[in-house]
BATOR-558459 format. One record per residue (C-alpha): residue number from 1; residue in one letter; x, y, z. Coordinates in steps of 0.05 Angstrom, whole numbers, plus 5000, padded with zeros to 4 digits. Layout:
REC   n res east north   up
REC NUM   A    X     Y    Z
...
// end
This chain:
REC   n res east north   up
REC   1   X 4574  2947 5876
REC   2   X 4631  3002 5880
REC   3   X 4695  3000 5929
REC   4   X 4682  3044 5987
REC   5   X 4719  3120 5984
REC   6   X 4729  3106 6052
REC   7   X 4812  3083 6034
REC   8   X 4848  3141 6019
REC   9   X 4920  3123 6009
REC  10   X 4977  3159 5976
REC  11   X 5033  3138 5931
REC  12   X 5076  3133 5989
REC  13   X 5035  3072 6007
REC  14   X 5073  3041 5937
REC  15   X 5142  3038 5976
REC  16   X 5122  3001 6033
REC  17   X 5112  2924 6048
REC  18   X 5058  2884 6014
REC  19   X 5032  2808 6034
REC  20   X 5022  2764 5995
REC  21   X 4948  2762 5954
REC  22   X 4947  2688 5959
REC  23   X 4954  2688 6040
REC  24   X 4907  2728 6052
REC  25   X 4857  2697 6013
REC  26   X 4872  2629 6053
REC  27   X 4850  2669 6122
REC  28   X 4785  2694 6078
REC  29   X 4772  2626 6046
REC  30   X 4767  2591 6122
REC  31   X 4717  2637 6140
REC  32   X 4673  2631 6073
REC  33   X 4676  2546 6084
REC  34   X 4646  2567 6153
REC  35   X 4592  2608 6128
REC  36   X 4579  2554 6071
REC  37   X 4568  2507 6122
REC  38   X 4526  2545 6164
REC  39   X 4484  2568 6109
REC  40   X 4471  2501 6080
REC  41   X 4458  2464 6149
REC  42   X 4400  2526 6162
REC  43   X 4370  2506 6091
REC  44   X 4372  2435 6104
REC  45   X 4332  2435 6167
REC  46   X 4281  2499 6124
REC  47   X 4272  2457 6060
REC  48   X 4270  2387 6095
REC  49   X 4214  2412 6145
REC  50   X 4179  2446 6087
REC  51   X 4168  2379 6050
REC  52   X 4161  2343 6114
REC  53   X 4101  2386 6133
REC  54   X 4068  2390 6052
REC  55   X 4011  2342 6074
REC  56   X 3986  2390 6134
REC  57   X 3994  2462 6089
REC  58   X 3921  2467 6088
REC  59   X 3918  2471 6161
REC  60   X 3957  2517 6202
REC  61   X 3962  2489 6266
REC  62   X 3984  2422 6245
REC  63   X 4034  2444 6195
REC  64   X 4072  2499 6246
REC  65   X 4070  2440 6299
REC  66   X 4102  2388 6238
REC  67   X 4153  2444 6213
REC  68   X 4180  2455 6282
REC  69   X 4185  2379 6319
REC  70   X 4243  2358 6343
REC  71   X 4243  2290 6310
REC  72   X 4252  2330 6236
REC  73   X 4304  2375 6268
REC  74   X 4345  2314 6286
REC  75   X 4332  2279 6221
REC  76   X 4344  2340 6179
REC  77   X 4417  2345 6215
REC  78   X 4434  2267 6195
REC  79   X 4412  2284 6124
REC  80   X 4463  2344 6119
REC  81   X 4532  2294 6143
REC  82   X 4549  2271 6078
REC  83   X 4525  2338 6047
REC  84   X 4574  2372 6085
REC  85   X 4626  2327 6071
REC  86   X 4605  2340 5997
REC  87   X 4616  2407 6004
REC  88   X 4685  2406 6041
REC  89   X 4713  2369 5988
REC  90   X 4689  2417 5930
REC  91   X 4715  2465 5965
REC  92   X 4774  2437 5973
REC  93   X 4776  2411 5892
REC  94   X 4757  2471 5872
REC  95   X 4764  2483 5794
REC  96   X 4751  2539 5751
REC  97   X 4766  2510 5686
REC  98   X 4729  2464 5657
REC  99   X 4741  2398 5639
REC 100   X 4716  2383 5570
REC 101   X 4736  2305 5540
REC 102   X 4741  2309 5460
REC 103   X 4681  2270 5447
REC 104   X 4616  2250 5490
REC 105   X 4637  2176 5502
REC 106   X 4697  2197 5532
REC 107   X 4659  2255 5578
REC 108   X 4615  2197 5601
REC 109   X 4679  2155 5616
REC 110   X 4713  2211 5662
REC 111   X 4661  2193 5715
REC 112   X 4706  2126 5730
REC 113   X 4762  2189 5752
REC 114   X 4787  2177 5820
REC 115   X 4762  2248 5847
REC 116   X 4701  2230 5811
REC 117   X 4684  2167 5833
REC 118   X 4691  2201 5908
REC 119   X 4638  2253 5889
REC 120   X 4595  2198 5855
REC 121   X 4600  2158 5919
REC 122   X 4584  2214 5955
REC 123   X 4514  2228 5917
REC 124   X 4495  2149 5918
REC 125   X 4498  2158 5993
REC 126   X 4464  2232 6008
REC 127   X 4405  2204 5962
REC 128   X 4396  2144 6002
REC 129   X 4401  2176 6064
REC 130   X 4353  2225 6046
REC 131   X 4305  2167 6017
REC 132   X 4312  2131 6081
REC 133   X 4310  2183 6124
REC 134   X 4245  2210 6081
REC 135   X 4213  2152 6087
REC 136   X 4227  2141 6171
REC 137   X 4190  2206 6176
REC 138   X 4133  2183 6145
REC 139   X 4127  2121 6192
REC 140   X 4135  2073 6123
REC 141   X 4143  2009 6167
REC 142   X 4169  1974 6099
REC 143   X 4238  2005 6104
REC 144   X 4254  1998 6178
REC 145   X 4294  1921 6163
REC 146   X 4321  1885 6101
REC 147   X 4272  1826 6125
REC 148   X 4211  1818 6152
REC 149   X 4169  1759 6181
REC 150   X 4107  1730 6161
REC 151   X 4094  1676 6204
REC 152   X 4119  1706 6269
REC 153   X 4173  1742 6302
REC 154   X 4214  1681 6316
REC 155   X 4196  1644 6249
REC 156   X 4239  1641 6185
REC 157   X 4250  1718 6158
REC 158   X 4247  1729 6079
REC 159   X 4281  1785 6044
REC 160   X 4245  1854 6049
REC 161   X 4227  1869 5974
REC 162   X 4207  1941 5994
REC 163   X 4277  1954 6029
REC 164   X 4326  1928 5980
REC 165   X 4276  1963 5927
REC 166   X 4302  2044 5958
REC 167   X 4365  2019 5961
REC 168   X 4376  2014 5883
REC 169   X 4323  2073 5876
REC 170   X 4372  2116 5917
REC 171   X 4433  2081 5877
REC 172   X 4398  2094 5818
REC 173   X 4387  2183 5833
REC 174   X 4459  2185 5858
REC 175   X 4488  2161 5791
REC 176   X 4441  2195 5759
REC 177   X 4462  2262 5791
REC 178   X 4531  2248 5778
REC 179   X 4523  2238 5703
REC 180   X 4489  2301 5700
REC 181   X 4545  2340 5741
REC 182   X 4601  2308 5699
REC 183   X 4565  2327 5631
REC 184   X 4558  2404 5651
REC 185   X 4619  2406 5693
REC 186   X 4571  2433 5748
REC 187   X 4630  2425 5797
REC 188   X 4667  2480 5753
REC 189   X 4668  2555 5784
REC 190   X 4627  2593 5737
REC 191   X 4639  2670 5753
REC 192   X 4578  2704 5737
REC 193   X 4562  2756 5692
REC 194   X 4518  2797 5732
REC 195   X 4545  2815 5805
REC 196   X 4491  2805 5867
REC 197   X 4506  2801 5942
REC 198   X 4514  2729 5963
REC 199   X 4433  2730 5997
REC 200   X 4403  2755 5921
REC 201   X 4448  2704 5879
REC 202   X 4421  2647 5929
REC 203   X 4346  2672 5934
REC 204   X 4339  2670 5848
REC 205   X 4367  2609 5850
REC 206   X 4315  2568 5898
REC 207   X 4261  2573 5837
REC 208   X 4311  2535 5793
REC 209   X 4333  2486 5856
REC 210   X 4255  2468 5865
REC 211   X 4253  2456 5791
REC 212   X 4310  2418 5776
REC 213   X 4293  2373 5843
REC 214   X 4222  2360 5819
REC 215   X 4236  2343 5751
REC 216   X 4306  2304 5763
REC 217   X 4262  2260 5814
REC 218   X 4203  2253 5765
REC 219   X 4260  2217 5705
REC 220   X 4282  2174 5765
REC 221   X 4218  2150 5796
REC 222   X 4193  2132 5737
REC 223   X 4264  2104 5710
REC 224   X 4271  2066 5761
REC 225   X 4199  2036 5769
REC 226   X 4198  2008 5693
REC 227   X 4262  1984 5707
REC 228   X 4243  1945 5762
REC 229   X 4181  1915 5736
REC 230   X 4223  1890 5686
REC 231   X 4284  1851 5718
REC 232   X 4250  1854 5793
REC 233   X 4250  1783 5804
REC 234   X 4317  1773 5779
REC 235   X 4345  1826 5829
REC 236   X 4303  1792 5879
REC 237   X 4322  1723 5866
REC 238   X 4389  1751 5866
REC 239   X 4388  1776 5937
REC 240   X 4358  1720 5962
REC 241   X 4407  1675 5937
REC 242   X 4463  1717 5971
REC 243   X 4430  1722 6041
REC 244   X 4411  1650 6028
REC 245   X 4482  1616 6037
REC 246   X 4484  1658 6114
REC 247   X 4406  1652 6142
REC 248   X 4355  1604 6123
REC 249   X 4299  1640 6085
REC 250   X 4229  1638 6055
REC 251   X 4226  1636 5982
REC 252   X 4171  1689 5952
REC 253   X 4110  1666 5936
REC 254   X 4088  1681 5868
REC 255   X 4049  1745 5876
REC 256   X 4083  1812 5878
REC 257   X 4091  1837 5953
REC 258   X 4052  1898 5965
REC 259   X 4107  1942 5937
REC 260   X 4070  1987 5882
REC 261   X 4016  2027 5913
REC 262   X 4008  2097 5901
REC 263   X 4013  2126 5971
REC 264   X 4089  2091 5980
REC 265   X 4108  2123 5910
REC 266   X 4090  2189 5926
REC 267   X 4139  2196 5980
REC 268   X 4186  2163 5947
REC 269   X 4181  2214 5892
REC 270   X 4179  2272 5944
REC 271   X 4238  2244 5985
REC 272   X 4273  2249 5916
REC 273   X 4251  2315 5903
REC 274   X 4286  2334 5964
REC 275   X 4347  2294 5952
REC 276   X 4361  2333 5883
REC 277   X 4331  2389 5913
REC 278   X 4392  2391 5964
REC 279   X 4438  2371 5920
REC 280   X 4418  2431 5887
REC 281   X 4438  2484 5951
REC 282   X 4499  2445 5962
REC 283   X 4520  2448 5892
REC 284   X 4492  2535 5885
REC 285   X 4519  2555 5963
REC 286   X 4579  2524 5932
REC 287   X 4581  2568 5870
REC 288   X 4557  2628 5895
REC 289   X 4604  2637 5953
REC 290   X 4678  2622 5918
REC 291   X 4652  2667 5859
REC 292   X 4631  2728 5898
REC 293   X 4676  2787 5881
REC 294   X 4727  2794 5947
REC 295   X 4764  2854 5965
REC 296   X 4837  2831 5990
REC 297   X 4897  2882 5964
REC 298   X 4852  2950 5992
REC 299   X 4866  2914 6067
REC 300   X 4937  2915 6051
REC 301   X 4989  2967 6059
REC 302   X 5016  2966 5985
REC 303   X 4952  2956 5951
REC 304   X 4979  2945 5881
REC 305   X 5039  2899 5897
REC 306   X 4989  2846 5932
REC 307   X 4940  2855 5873
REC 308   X 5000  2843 5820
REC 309   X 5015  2781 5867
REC 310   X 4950  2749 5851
REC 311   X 4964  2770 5786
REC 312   X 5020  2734 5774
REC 313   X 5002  2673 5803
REC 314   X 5019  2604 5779
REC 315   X 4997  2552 5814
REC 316   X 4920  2565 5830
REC 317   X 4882  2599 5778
REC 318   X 4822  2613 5817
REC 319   X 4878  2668 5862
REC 320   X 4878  2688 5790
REC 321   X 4814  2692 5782
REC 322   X 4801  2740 5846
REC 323   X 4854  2782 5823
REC 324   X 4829  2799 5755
REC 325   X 4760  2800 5779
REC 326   X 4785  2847 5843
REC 327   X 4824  2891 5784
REC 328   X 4776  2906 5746
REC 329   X 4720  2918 5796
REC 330   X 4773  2976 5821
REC 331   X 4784  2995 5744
REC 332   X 4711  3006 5736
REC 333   X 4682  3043 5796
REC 334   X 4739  3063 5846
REC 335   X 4773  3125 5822
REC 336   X 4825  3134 5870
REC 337   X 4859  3068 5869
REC 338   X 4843  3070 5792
REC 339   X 4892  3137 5792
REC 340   X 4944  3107 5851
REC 341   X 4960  3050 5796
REC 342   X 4960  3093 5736
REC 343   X 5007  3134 5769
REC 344   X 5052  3085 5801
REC 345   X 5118  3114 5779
REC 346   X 5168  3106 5839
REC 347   X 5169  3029 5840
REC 348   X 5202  2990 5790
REC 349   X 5170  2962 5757
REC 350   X 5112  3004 5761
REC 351   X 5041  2974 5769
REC 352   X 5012  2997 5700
REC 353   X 5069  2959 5660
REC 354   X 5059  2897 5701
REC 355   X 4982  2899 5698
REC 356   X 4979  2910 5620
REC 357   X 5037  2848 5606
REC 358   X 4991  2813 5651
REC 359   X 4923  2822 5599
REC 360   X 4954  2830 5539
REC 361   X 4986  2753 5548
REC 362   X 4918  2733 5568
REC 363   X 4887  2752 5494
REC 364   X 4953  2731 5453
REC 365   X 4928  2667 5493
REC 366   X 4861  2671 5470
REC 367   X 4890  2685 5396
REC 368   X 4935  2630 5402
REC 369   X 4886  2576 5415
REC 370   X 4832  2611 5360
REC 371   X 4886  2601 5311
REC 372   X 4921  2538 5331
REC 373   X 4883  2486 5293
REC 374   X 4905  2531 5221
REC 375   X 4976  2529 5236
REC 376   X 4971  2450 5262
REC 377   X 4941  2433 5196
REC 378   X 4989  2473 5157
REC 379   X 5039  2439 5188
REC 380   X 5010  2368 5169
REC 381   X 5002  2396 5099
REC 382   X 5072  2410 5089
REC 383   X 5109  2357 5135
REC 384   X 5049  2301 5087
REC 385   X 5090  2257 5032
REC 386   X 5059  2263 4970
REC 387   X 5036  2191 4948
REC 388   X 5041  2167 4881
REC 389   X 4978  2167 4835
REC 390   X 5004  2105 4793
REC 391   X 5008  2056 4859
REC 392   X 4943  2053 4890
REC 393   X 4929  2031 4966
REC 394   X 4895  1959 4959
REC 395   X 4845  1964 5021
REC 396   X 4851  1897 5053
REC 397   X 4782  1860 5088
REC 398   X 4787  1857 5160
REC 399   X 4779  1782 5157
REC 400   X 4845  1792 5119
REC 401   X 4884  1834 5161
REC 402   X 4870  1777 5226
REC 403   X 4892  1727 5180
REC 404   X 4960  1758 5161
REC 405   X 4966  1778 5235
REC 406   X 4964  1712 5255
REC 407   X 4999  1683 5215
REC 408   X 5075  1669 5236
REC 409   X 5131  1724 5220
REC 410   X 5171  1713 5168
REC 411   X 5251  1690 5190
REC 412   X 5307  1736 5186
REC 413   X 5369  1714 5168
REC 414   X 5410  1734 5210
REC 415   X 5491  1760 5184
REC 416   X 5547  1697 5196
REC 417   X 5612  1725 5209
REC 418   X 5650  1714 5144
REC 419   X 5708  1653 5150
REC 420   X 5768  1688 5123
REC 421   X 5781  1746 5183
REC 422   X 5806  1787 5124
REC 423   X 5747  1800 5087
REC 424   X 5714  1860 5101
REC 425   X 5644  1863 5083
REC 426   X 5615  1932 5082
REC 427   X 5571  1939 5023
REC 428   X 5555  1874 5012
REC 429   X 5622  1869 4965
REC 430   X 5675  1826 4990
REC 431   X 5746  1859 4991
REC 432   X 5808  1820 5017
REC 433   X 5859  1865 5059
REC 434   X 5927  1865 5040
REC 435   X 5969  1816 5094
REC 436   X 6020  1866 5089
REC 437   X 5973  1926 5125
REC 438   X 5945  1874 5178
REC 439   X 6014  1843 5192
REC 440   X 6050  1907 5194
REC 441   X 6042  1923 5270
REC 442   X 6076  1996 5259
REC 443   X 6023  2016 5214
REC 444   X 5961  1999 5255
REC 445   X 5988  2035 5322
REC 446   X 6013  2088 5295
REC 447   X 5957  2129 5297
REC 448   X 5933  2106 5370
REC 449   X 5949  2166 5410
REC 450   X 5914  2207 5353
REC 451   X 5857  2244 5388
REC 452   X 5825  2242 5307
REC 453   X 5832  2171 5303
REC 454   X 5802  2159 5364
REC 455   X 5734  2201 5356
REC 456   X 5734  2169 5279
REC 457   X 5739  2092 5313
REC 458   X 5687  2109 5365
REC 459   X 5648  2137 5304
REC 460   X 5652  2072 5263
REC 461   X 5635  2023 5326
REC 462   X 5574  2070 5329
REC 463   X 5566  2063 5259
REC 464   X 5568  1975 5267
REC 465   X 5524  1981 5330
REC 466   X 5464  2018 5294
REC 467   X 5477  1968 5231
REC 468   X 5473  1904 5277
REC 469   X 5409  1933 5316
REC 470   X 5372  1944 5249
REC 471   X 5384  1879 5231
REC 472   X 5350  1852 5298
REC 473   X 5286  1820 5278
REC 474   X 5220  1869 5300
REC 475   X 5190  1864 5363
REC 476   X 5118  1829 5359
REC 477   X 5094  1880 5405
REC 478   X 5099  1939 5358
REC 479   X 5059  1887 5312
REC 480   X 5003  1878 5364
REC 481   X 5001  1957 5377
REC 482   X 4995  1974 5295
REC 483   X 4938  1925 5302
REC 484   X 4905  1939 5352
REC 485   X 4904  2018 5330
REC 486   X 4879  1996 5264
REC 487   X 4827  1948 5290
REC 488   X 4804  2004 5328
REC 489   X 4798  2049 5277
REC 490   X 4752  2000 5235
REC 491   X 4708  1989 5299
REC 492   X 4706  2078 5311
REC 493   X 4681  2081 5228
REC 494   X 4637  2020 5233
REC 495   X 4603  2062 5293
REC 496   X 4599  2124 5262
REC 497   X 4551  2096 5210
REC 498   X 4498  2091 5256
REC 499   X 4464  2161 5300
REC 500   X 4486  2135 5362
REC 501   X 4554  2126 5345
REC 502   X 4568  2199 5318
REC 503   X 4532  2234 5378
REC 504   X 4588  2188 5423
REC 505   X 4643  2192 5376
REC 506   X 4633  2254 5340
REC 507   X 4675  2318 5362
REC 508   X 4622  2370 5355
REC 509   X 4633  2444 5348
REC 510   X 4606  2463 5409
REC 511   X 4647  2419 5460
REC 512   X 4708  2438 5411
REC 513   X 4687  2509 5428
REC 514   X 4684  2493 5500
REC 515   X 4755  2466 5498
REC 516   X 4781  2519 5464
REC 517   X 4752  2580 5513
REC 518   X 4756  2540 5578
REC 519   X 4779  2607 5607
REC 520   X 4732  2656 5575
REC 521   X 4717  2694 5636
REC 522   X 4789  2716 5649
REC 523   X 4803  2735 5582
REC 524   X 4738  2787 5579
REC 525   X 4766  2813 5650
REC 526   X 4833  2823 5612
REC 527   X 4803  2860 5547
REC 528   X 4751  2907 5594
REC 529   X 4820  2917 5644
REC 530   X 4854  2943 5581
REC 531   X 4794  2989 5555
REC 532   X 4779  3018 5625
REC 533   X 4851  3036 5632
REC 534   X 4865  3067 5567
REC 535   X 4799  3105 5571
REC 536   X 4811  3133 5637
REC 537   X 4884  3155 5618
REC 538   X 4863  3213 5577
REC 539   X 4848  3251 5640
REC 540   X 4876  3207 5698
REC 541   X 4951  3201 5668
REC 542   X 4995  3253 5698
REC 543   X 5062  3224 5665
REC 544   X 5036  3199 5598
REC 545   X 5058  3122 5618
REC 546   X 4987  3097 5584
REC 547   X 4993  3135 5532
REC 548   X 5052  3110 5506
REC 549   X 5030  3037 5497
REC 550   X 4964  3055 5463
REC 551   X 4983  3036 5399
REC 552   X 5003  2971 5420
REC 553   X 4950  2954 5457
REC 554   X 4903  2972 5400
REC 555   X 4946  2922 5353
REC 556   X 4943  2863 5412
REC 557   X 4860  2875 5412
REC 558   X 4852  2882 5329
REC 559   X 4899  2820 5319
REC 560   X 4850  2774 5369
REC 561   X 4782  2804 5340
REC 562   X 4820  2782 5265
REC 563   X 4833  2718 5296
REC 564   X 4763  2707 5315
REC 565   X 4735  2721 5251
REC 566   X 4783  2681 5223
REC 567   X 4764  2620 5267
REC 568   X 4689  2641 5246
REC 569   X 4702  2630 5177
REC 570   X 4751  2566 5192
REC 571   X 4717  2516 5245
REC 572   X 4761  2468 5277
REC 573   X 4714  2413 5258
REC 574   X 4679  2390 5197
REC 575   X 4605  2414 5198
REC 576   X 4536  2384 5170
REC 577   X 4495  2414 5130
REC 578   X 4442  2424 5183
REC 579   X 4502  2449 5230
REC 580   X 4523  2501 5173
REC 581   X 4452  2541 5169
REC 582   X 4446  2532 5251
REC 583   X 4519  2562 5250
REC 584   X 4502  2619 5199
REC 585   X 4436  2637 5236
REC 586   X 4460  2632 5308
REC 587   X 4532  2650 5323
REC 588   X 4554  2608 5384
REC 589   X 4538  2644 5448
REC 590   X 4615  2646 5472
REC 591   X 4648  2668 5401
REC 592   X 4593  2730 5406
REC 593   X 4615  2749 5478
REC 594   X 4688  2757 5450
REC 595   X 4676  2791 5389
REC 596   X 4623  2839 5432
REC 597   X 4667  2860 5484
REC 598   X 4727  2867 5431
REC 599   X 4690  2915 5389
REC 600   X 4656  2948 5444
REC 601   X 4723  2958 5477
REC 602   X 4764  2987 5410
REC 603   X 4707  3033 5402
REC 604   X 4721  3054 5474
REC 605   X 4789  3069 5459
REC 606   X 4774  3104 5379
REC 607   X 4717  3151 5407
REC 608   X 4760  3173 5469
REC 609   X 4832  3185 5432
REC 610   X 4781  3191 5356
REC 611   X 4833  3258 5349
REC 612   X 4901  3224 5365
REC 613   X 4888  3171 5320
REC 614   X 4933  3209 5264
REC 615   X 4999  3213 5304
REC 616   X 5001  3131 5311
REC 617   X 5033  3092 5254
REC 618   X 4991  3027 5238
REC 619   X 5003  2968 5188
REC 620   X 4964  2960 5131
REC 621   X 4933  2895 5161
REC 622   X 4912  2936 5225
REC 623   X 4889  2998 5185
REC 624   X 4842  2971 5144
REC 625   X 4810  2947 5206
REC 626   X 4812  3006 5240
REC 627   X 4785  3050 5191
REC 628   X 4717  3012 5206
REC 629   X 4720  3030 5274
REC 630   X 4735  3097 5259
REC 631   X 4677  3097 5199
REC 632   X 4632  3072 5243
REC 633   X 4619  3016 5205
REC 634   X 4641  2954 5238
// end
């Protein structure tokens, strides 16, 4: 969707004030958590009704009478409090990189976060809201108290199987939803790589929200009824012993209570349909909104100062994010502001030179991190002692290694101050001073106002200090932590025998990948930024200031599409041998984006300047490369 030729601005415009990109993005952000919320409060009340009324689709009357009654209105608005809560605090977390952990365990483990745990919470309690609330609907009687009485109103109660039974269902699809959105780092911006107004993105996504609700709540339901037929009466006994020691209560008789019919499970696997299904809209509303592209610098007076703002912005990468996303939209389709920063020339500096240092440190970024692990194990390569062949490491039992840490430290013996005071003892040699030097007072102070005598005193006090603190027997703490590192690592290869244990433990390529290219999307915007604006020099630049850099630019792109070939043919991490032919067959979905929009973007640049190419001066190791582009044959 192209910028509107309605701004028409001159370079005059350049000298004048600018505000700041980041404050005026905080006026436009209040107004998109507004429209979130109303948004997702009008699909809460649509979707709720719509499941509400599924019984009664057959017949008209009824189900327009079901979908508009007050009472589902009312309910629908409970159900949406701790969504929007949920949503105010992703919005306020907001995140566009994503959090990868080394290893699956450890992914698992990052739900225990403190931010987390809040979002986790959060879940537990929409789900059983919805449940609940569900279930009210329905007039299910079973769920109205968390006892119930047999024998009368005023008799004994006992513990209400059916109610405590949705509480651990909805406990059970809140954790469950918040494993899955820690795994995929679904609370992660994701720009996306096709542009749609904000009512297309949500529409396509509603067949994937009715999905994912239908078949997250079909694992649960029938999760969580095996698990319950299995430790049921220990969970019950459980709970009755707790209310037990406050109200006097009626032990169950031995039969189940009428908790598995088929009727109550069906709306308990519809009211978690909708649960996930909301979940869902809260989670796309969410994404769809704060990655829509947002046009900020054209309602300013200096256009290109508040876009090199954003820019150059520090603290909050998604202000980044807008900017480079706001850039290039005016790069690719708006040819007047495209020319007004090309030829920025009164302002110092100007915008192209800014806007260029700002990509090309983006892909020596992306370079950096593709060739990191090389250079790190270079390093340990060289900085490695070379161990002797002849002395062999003895590998010592682990039944051995507890005994020999147990056992008591051997006793230092600690230095005695030698009897004779004139007996210096240096080297382990004992030398008696002449009584002549110690008694001769002329001789000692002689030297005491010497500025070199001082500094070489201080020196040898150092000197005794460092000698008397090696000799200090070894803290039992840096025993324990040797230990405990090296009992660790026997437990971390006694795992990894076993399947389970690598897919925990193992760092596999792909979350390695994901670590690596946790900011993917800005580095494309970077590379197309650079293509678009080089491309559209050869008939845009009036003073040639594109031109000059071309060279350079080319260099920055060739050296990161040889770095990513290199980190092709050099993985980070040690592959199988059923990982190898996946790898050869399939190249890994973000690797092929880079190297695609690389080459795509040098052949931009070859086939536009293809007969300047001769007056630029190339090394060898960017020739060679080159000459494929300009063969045709890369």
């Amino acid at each position: 969707m192209p910028y509107p030729f309605s701004y028409q601005k001159d370079l005059a415009s350049l000298r004048q004030n600018f505000a700041s990109y980041s404050k005026i993005y905080s006026t436009i952000f209040n107004k998109l958590f507004i429209k979130a919320a109303v948004i997702q409060t009008i699909s809460v009340i649509v979707i709720f009704q719509l499941v509400n009324s599924i019984g009664s689709i057959f017949h008209l009357g009824s189900f327009i009478k079901s979908f508009f009654s007050i009472k589902g209105i009312f309910t629908s608005l409970i159900i949406n409090i701790p969504l929007f809560v949920l949503l105010s605090l992703k919005f306020k977390y907001k995140n566009v990189k994503q959090d990868i952990k080394p290893n699956l365990l450890l992914q698992i483990l990052s739900i225990f976060s403190r931010e987390k745990i809040v979002f986790l919470l959060l879940y537990i309690l929409s789900c059983l809201v919805t449940v609940f609330c569900y279930l009210k609907v329905k007039n299910n009687k079973l769920v109205n108290s968390p006892f119930v009485y047999p024998e009368g109103p005023f008799s004994t109660p006992q513990v209400n199987e059916t109610f405590f039974f949705v509480i651990l269902f909805g406990i059970i699809n809140g954790f469950y939803y918040g494993i899955k959105q820690t795994l995929k780092s679904l609370n992660t911006l994701k720009f996306p790589v096709i542009e749609r107004t904000c009512f297309f993105a949500l529409k396509s996504k509603l067949p994937i929200i009715f999905k994912n609700g239908i078949k997250y709540s079909f694992n649960t339901t029938i999760g969580t009824i095996l698990f319950y037929y299995i430790t049921g009466d220990r969970i019950y006994n459980c709970i009755n012993k707790f209310f037990g020691l406050i109200v006097k209560l009626i032990n169950r008789s031995l039969g189940r209570i009428d908790l598995f019919q088929f009727r109550f499970f069906i709306h308990l696997f519809l009211g978690a349909a909708l649960a996930y299904m909301l979940l869902e809209l809260n989670n796309y509303i969410f994404q769809v909104l704060l990655t829509q592209p947002i046009y900020i610098s054209l309602d300013d007076c200096n256009p290109a100062r508040c876009l090199i703002s954003g820019l150059c912005e520090e603290k909050s990468p998604l202000i980044k994010y807008y900017a480079f996303l706001e850039l290039f939209r005016i790069v690719k389709y708006n040819k007047p502001y495209r020319e007004l920063f090309i030829n920025d020339i009164d302002s110092k500096p100007n915008a192209w030179s800014v806007m260029s240092n700002e990509c090309i440190k983006k892909i020596k970024e992306l370079s950096e991190k593709l060739t990191k692990h090389m250079k790190e194990n270079e390093k340990k390569e060289k900085s490695a002692p070379q161990i002797k062949k002849d002395t062999p490491k003895v590998k010592k039992s682990i039944l051995k290694e507890i005994i020999e840490f147990l056992s008591p430290l051997p006793e230092n013996h600690h230095m005695t101050k030698p009897t004779n005071n004139n007996i210096l003892q240096a080297t382990g040699h004992t030398v008696e001073v002449p009584n002549v030097l110690l008694g001769n007072e002329l001789l000692r102070n002689r030297n005491s106002s010497n500025t070199f005598s001082s500094i070489m005193a201080s020196n040898k006090n150092e000197a005794i200090k460092k000698q008397t603190q090696s000799l200090q027997p070894v803290q039992p703490i840096e025993t324990e932590i040797k230990y405990f590192s090296t009992l660790c690592a026997k437990i971390k290869s006694f795992l990894l025998r076993f399947k389970l244990g690598r897919i925990l433990l193992t760092n596999s390529f792909e979350r390695q990948l994901d670590i690596i290219l946790n900011d993917i999307t800005l580095e494309i915007l970077a590379i197309q930024i650079l293509g678009n604006l080089v491309v559209a020099s050869l008939t845009e630049d009036k003073y040639g200031i594109i031109q000059r850099d071309i060279q350079q630019i080319l260099e920055c792109l060739l050296q990161c599409l040889l770095d990513a070939e290199t980190f092709i043919k050099n993985p980070p991490v040690a592959l199988s041998v059923d990982e190898i032919i996946n790898y050869n067959k399939n190249m890994p979905a973000k690797l092929d984006i880079i190297i695609s929009t690389l080459q795509s973007t040098i052949y931009q640049i070859v086939i536009k300047f293809y007969d300047s190419l001769d007056n630029f001066s190339f090394s060898n190791k960017y020739l060679q490369k080159l000459q494929k582009f300009i063969d045709f044959k890369e």
